[in-house]
C-alpha positions in Angstrom: 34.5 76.9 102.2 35.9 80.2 101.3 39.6 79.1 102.3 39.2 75.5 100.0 38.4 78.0 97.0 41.7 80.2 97.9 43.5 76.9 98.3 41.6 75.5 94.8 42.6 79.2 92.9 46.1 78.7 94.0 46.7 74.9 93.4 45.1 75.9 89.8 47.8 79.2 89.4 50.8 76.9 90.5 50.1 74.0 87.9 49.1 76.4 85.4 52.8 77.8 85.6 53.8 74.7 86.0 52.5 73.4 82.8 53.5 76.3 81.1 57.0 75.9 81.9 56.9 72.5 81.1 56.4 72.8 77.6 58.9 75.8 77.5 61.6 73.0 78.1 60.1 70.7 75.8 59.6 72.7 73.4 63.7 73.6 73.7 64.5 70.1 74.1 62.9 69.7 70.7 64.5 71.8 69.1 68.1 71.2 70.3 68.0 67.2 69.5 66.3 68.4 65.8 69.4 70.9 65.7 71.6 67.8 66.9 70.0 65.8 64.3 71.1 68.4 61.4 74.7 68.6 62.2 74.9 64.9 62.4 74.0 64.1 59.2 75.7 67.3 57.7 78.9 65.4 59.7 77.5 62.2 58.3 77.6 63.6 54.8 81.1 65.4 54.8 82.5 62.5 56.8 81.2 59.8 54.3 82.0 61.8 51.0 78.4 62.5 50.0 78.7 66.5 49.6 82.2 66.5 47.6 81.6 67.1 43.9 84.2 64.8 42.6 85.4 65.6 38.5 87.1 63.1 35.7 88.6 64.5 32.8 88.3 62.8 29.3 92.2 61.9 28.6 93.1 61.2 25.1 96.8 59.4 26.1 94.7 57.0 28.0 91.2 56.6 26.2 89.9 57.2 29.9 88.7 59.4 32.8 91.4 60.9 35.2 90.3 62.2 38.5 91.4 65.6 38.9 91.4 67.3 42.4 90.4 70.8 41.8 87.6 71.7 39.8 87.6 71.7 35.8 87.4 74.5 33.3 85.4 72.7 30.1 84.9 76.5 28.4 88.4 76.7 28.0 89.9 73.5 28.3 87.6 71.2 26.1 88.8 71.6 22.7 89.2 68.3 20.3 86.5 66.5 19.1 85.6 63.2 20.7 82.7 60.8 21.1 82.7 60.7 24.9 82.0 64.0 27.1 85.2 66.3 28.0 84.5 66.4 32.1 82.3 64.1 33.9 81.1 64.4 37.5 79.8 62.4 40.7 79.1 62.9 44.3 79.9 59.0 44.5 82.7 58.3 46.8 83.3 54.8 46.0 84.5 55.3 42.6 87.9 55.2 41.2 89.6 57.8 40.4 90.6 56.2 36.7 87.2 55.5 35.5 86.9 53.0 32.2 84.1 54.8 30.1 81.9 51.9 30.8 81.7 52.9 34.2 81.1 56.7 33.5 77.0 56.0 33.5 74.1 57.4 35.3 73.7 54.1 36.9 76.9 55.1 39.0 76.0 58.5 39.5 78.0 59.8 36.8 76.4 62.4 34.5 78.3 64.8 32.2 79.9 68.4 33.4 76.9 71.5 32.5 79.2 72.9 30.8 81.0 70.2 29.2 81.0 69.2 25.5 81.8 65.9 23.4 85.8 66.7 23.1 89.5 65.7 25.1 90.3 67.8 28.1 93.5 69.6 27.0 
């Protein structure tokens, strides 16, 4: 009887350890596929366009929006008065990069420059 208690006490100290090192690797394998799971969709995003910041300029030659490729400077740059804002701005990939002003609209994800005015980018 004594030695089925030793045996019991034992059998109960090996799947206690056991267990506990069990959840140890789960708990790691958790947190490496939520870790996996972040850089995929931070690759999704810069893969697919989502993160760039993408600026138009308010032309007056044209009587459009130019894409430039770096980013604008409306303080200095937005000077003549106009109905339509100086710099616009979208994270939407799938626009052109000459935008009609019909198609500069919140509805495409275009929204004006914070620091833009109603002028020509000069």
């Amino acid at each position: 009887m004594v030695r089925i208690k030793k045996y019991g006490k034992l059998l109960l100290g090996v799947a206690t350890i056991a267990a506990g090192a069990g959840m140890a690797q789960y708990a790691q394998a958790q947190k490496a596929s939520k870790l996996q799971n972040q850089h995929a969709q931070k690759l999704e995003a810069i893969t697919t366009g989502k993160a760039t910041m993408r600026y138009w300029i308010n032309d007056q030659a044209t009587g459009k929006y130019l894409e430039i490729t770096t980013a604008p400077n409306p303080i200095d740059n937005c000077q003549e008065p106009s109905p339509k804002d100086c710099v616009v701005q979208s994270e939407n990939a799938s626009l052109p990069s000459t935008l009609d002003y019909s198609q500069a609209t919140p509805a495409n994800g275009v929204q004006p420059h914070p620091d833009s005015d109603k002028a020509f980018y000069q």
